[in-house]
Backbone as CSV, one residue per row, in Angstrom:
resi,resn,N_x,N_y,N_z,CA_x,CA_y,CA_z,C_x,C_y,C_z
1,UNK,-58.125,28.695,-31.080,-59.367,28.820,-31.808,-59.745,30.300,-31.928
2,UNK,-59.590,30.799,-33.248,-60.671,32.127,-33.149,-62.078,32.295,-33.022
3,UNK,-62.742,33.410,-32.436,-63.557,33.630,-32.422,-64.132,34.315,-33.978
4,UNK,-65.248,34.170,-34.566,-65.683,34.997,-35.991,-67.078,36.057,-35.693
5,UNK,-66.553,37.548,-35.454,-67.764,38.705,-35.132,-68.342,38.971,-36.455
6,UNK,-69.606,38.885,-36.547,-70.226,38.972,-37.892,-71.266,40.211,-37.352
7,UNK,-71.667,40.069,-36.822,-72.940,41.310,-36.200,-72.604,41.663,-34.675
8,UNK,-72.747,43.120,-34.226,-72.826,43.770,-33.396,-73.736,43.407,-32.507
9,UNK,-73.863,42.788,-31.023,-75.244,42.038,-30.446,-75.823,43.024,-29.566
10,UNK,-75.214,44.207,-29.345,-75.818,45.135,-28.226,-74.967,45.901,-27.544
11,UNK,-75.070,46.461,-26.602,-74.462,47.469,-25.718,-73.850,46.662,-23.897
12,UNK,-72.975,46.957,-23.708,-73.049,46.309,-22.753,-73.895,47.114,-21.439
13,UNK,-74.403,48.099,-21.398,-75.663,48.702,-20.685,-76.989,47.874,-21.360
14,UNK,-76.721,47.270,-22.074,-78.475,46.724,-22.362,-78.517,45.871,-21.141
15,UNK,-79.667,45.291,-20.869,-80.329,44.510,-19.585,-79.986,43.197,-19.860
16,UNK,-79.404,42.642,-20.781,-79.488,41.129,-21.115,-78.165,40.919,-20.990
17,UNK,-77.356,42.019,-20.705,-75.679,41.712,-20.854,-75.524,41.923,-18.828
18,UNK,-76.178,42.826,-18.133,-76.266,42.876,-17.108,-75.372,42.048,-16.278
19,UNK,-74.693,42.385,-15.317,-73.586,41.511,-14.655,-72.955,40.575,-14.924
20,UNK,-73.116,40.472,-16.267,-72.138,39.357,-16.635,-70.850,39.793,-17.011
21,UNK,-70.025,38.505,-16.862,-68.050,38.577,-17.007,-67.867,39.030,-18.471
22,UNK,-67.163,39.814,-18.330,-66.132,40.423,-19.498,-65.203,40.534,-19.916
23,UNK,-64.847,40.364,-21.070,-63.443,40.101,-21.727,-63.865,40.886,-22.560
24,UNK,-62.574,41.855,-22.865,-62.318,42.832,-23.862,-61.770,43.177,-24.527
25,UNK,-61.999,43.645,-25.640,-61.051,44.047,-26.932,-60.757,45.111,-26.912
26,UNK,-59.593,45.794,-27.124,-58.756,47.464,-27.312,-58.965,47.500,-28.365
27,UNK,-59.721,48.249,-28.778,-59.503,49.185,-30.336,-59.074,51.034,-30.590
28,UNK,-58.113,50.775,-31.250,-57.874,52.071,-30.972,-58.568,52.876,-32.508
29,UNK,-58.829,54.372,-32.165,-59.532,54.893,-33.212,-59.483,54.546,-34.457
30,UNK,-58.593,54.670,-34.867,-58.034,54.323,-36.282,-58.835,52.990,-37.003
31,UNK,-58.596,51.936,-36.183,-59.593,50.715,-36.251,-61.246,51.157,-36.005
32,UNK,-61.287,51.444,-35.112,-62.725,51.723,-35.334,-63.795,51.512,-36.211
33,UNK,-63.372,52.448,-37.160,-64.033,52.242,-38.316,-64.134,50.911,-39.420
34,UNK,-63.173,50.324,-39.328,-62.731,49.065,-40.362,-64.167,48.032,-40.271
35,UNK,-64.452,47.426,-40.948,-65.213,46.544,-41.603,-64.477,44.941,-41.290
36,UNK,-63.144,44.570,-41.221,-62.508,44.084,-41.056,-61.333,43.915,-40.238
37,UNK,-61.396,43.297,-39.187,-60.137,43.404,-37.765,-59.972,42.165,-37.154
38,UNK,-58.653,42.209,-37.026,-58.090,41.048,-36.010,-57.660,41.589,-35.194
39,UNK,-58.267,40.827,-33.611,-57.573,41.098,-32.858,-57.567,40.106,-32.120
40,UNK,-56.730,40.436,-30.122,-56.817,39.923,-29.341,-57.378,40.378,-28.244
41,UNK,-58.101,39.454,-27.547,-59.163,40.241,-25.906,-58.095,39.980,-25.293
42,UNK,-58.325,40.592,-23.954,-57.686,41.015,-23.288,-57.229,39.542,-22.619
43,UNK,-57.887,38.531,-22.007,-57.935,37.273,-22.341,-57.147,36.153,-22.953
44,UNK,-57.115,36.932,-24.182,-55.797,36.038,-25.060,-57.129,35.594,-25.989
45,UNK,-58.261,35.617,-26.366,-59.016,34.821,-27.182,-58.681,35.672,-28.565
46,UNK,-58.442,35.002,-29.372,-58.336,35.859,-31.064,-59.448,36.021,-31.605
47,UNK,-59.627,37.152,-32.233,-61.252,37.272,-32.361,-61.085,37.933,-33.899
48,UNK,-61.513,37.454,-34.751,-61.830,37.919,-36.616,-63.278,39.103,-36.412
49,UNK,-62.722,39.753,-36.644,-63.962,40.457,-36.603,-64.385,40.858,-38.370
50,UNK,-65.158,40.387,-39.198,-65.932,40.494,-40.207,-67.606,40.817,-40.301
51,UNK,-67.568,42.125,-40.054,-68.712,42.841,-39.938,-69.345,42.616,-41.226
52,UNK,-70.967,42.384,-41.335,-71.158,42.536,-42.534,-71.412,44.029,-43.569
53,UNK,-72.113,45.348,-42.087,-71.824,46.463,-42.971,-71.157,47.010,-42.074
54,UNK,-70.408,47.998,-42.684,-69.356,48.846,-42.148,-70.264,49.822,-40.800
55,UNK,-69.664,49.609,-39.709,-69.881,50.086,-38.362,-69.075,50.708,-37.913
56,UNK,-69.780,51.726,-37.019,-68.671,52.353,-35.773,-68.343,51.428,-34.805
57,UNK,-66.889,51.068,-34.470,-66.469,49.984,-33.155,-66.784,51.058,-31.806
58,UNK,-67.701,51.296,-31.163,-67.884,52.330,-30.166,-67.486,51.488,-28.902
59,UNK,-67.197,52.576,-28.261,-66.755,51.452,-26.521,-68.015,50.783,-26.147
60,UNK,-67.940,50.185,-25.045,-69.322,49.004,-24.652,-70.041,48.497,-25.495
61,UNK,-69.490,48.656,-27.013,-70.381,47.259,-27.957,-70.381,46.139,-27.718
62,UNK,-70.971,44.907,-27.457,-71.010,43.409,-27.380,-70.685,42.813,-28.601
63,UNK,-69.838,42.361,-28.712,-69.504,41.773,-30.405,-70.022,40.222,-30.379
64,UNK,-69.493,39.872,-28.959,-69.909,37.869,-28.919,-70.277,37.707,-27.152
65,UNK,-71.332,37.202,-27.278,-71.795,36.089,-26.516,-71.437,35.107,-26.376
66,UNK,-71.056,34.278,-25.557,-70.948,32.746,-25.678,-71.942,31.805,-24.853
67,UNK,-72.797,32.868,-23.710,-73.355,32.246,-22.824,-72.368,32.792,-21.299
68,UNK,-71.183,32.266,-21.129,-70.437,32.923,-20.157,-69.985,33.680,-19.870
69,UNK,-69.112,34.548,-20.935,-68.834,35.923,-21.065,-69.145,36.572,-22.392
70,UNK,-69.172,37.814,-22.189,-69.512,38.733,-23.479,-67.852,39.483,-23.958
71,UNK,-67.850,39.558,-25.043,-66.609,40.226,-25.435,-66.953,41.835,-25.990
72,UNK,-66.267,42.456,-25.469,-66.761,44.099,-25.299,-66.071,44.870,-25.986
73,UNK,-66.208,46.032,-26.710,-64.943,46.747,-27.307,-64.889,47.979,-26.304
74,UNK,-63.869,48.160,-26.360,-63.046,49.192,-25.107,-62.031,50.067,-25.738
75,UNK,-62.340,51.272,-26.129,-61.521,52.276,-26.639,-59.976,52.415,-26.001
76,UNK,-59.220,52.658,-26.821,-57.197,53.021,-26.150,-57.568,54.079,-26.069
77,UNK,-56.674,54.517,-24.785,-56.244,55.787,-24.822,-55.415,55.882,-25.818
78,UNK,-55.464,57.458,-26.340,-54.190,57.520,-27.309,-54.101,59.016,-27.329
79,UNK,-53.034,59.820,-27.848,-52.784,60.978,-27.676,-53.904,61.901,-28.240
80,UNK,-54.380,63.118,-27.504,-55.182,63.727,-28.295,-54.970,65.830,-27.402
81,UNK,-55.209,66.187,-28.361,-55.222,67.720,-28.246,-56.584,68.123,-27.285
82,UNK,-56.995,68.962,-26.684,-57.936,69.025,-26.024,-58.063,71.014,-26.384
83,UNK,-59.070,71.425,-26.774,-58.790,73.066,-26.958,-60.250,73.252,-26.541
84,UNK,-60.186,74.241,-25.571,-61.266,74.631,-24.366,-62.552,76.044,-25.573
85,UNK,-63.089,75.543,-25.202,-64.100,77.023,-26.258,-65.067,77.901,-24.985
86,UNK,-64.546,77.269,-23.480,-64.919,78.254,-22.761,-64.663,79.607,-22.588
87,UNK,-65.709,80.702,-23.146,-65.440,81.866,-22.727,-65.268,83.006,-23.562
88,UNK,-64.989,81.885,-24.527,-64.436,82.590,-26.416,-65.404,82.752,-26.793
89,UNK,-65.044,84.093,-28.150,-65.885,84.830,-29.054,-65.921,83.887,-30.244
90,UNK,-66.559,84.413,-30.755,-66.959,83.411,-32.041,-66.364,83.669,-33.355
91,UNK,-65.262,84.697,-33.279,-64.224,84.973,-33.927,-62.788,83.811,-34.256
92,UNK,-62.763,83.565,-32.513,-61.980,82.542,-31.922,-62.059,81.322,-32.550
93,UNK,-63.439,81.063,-32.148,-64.147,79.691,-33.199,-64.039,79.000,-34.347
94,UNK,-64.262,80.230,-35.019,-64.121,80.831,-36.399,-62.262,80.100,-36.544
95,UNK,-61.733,80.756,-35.846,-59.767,80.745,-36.159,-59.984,78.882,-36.068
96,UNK,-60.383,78.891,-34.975,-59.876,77.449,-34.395,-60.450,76.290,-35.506
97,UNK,-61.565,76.978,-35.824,-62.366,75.372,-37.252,-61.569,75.828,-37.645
98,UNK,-61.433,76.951,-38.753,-60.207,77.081,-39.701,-58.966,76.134,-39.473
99,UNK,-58.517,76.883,-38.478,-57.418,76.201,-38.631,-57.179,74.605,-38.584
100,UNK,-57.779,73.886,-37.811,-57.895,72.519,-37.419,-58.684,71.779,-39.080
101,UNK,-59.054,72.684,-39.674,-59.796,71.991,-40.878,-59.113,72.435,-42.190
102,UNK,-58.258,73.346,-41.874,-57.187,73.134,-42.976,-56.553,72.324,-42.659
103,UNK,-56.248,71.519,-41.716,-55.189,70.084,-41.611,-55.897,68.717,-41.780
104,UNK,-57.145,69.006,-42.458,-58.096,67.958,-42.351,-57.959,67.325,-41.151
105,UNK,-57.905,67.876,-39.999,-57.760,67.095,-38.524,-59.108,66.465,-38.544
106,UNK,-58.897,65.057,-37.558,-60.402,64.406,-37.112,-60.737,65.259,-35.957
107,UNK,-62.098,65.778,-35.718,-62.306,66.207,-34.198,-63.201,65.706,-34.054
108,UNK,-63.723,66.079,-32.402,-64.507,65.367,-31.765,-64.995,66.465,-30.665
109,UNK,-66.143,66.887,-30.581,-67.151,67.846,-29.669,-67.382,67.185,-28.460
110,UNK,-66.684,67.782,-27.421,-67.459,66.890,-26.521,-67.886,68.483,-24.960
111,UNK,-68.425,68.459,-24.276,-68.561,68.899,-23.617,-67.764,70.522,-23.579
112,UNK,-68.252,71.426,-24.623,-67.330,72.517,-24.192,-66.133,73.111,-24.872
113,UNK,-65.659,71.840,-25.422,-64.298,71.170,-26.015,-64.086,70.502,-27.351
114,UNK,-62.990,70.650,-27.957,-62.854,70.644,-29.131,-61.787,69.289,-28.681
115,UNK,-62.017,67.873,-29.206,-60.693,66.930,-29.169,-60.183,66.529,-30.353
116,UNK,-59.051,66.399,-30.225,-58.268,66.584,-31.797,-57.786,65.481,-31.907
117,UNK,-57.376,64.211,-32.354,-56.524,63.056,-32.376,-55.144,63.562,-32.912
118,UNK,-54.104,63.448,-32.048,-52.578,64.010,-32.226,-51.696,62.924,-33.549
119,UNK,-51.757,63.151,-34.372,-51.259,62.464,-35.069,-49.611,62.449,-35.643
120,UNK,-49.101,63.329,-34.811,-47.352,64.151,-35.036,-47.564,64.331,-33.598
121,UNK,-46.184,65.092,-33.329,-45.762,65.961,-32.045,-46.999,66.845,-31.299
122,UNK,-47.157,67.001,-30.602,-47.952,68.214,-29.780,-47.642,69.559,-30.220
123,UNK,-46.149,69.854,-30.359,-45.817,70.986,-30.858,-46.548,71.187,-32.418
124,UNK,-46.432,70.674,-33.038,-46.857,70.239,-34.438,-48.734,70.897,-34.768
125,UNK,-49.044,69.837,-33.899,-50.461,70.068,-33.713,-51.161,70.902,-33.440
126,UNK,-50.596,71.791,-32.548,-50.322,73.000,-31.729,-50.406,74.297,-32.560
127,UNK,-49.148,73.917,-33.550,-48.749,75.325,-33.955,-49.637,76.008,-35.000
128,UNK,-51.090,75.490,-35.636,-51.570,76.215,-36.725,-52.781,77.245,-35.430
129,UNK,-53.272,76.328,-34.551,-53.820,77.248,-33.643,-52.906,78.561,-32.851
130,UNK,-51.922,77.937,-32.895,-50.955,78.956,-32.019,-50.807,80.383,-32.657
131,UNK,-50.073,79.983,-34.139,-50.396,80.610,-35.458,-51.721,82.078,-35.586
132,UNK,-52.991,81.468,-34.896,-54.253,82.413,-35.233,-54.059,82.999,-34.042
133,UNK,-53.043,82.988,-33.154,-53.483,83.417,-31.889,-54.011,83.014,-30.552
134,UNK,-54.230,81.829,-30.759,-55.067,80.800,-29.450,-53.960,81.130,-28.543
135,UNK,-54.997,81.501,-27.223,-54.403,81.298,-26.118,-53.772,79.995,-25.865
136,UNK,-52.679,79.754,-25.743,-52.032,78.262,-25.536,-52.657,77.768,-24.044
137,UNK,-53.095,78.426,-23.045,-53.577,78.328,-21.958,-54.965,77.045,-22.123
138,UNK,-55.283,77.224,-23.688,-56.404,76.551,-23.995,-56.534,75.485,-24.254
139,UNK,-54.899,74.964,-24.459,-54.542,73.930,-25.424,-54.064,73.384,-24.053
140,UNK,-54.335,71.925,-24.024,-53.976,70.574,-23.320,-53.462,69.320,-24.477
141,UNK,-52.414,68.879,-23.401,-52.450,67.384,-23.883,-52.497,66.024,-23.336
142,UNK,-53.567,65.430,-23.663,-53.267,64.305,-22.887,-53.639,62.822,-23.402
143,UNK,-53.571,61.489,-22.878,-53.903,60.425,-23.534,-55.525,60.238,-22.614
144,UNK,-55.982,59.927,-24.247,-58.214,59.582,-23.712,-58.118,58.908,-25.045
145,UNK,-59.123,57.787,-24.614,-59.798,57.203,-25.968,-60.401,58.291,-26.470
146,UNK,-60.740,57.943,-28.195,-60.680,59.425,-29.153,-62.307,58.672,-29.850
147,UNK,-62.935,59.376,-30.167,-64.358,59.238,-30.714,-64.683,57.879,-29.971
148,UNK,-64.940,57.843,-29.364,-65.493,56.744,-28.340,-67.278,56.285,-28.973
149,UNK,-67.854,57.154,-29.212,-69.292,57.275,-29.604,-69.492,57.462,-31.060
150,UNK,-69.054,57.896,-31.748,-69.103,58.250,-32.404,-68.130,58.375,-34.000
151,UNK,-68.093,58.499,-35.224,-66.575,58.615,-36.159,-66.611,60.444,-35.878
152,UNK,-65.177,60.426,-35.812,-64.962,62.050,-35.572,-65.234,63.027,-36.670
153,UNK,-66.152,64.132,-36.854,-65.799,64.960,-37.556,-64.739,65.362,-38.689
154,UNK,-64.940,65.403,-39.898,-63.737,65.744,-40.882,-62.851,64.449,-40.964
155,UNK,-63.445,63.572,-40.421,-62.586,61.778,-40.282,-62.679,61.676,-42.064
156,UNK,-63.112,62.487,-42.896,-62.874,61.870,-44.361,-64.096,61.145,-44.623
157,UNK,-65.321,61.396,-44.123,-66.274,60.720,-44.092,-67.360,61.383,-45.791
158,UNK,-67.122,60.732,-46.737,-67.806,61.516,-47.635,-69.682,61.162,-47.443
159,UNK,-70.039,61.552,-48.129,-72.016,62.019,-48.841,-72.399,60.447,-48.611
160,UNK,-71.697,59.721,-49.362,-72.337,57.878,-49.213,-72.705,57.701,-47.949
161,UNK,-72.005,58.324,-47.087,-71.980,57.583,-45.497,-73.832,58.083,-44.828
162,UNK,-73.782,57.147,-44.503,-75.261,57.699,-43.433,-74.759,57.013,-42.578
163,UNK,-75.912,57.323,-40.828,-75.747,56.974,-39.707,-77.291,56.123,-39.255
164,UNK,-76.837,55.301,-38.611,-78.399,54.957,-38.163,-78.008,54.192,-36.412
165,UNK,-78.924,54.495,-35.480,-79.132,53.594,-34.923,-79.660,52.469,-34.399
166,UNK,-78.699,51.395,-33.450,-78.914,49.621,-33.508,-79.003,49.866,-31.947
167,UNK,-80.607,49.739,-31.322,-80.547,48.868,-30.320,-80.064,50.321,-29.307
168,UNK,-80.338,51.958,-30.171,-80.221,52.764,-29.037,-78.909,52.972,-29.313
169,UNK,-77.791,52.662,-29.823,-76.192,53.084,-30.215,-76.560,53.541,-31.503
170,UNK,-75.415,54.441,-31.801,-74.934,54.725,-33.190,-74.119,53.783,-33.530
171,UNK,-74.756,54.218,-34.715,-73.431,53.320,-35.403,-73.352,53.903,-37.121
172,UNK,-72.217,53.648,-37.410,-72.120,54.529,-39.102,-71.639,53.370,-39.985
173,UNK,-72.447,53.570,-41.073,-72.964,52.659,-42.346,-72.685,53.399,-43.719
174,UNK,-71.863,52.384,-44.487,-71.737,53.317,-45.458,-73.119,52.367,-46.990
């Protein structure tokens, strides 16, 4: 039997989801965004997900209730670039948007840090920063769920799109 997600019910930090059992869905970035997804919880339950407006899939969303458990979305790790902006001039800055936005890369701001979703080799990804000069010292790689909160930066997001939030989350609406 599938399950059918039509609306987003909350956060799993809201108070009404509170200690209850969980079963979860992996979505990896790429999905995120879709309007439309099949998947499987972790569980084995098949779940249609048919949103009615286009949403961000953010980690700890509640998609279904049943009364016994809540079904949760839970970001993949997946490969991503990590480039440190501790310490740097704003020259640096300057190189590093450039460069990362001539590849129309998705990024993602988080603490300090610039995260890149690796979409080729590391070397690959690597080399237009390497290119301006970046200290490679700056550059990491490793696997983290990628826009977790949020759609990433330069994700191709044109003027139609607005953001609003549901219930204290973001979420993006086109």
């Amino acid at each position: 039997m599938m399950i059918i997600v039509s609306d987003i019910l909350g956060h799993v930090s809201d108070t009404v989801f509170s200690d209850r059992p969980k079963d979860q869905i992996w979505i990896a970035a790429a999905d995120a965004g879709r309007r439309r997804l099949r998947a499987r919880s972790e569980l084995g339950t098949d779940i249609g997900i048919d949103l009615k407006s286009p949403s961000w899939l953010a980690d700890g969303l509640v998609l279904h209730d049943d009364g016994a458990r809540i079904l949760t979305v839970v970001r993949k790790p997946e490969p991503v670039m990590i480039v440190s902006l501790s310490g740097i001039d704003a020259s640096e800055v300057f190189c590093i948007g450039h460069a990362l936005g001539n590849r129309h890369a998705a990024v993602e701001l988080r603490d300090g840090e610039i995260v890149v979703q690796v979409t080729e080799t590391p070397q690959l990804a690597a080399r237009p920063l390497l290119a301006y000069g970046i200290d490679p010292s700056r550059i990491r790689f490793v696997d983290d769920p990628f826009a977790t909160r949020a759609p990433p930066l330069g994700a191709g997001l044109g003027r139609a799109h607005h953001h609003a939030h549901v219930g204290g989350r973001y979420l993006h609406e086109s």
